[in-house]
N, C-alpha and C positions, 0 to 999 in steps of 0.2 A: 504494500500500500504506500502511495508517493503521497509527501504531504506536498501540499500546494504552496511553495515561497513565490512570494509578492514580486515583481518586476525592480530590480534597482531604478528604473526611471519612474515607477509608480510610488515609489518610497521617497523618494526625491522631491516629486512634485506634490506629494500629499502634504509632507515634511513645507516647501514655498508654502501652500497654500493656510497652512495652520499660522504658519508663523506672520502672513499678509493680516488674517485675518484678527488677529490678534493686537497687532499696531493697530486696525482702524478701530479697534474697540478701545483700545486706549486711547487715541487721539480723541475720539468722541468724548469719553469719560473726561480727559485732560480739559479739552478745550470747551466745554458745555460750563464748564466750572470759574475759568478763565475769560477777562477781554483780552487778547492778543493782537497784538500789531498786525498789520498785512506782511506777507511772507510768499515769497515766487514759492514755485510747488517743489516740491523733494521727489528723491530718487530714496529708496529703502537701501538701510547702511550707509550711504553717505550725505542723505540729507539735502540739503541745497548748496554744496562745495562745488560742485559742477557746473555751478553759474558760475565763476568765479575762473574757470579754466577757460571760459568762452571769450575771453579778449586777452589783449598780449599784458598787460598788468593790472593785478587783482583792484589797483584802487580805479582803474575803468571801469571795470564791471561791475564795482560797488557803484558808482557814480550812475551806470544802466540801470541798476537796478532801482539805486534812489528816486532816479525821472521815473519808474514805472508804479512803484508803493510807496515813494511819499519821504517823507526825512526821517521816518522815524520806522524801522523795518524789524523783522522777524529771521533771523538766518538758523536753519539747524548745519553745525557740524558733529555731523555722526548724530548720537544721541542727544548733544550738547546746545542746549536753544542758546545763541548769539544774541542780543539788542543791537543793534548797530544804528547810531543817529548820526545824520550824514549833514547837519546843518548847524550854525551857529545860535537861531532862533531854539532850535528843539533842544538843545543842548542846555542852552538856560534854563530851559522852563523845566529839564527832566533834573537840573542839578541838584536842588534841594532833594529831590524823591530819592535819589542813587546814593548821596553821599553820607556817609557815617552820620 
């Protein structure tokens, strides 16, 4: 009697699919609970770093990103949520909130 082992590509993509599924329950959980800044959209694992590769120096493609959400942005690297304020105005008004 042959037991039936599951396909390595079917273990694989079961394995993707839990662990997709998982992030968008947490992002709901997280962000239902939170206001958050605007934020370009992420890749899984790396987050929004990959905008960031899309021009020849990172502080252009922050400055892309800033015309696109605003001065005051949402960056994930990796797991790790960034604030990134790209302006003089926003920076004031966030400095008392940030600082010790």
């Amino acid at each position: 009697m042959e037991l039936a082992i599951p396909s390595l590509a079917f273990l694989v993509a079961s394995v993707i699919l839990l662990l997709h599924s998982l992030r968008v329950l947490q992002k709901r959980v997280t962000h239902s609970k939170l206001k958050l800044p605007p934020s370009p959209w992420t890749l899984p694992f790396i987050g929004s770093l990959h905008h960031l590769a899309t021009a020849d120096l990172p502080h252009h493609a922050l400055r892309d990103l800033s015309r696109l959400h605003g001065p005051v942005m949402l960056l994930r690297a990796g797991q790790i949520d960034l604030l990134v304020i790209s302006s003089r105005e926003a920076a004031k008004e966030a400095g008392p909130i940030i600082s010790p």
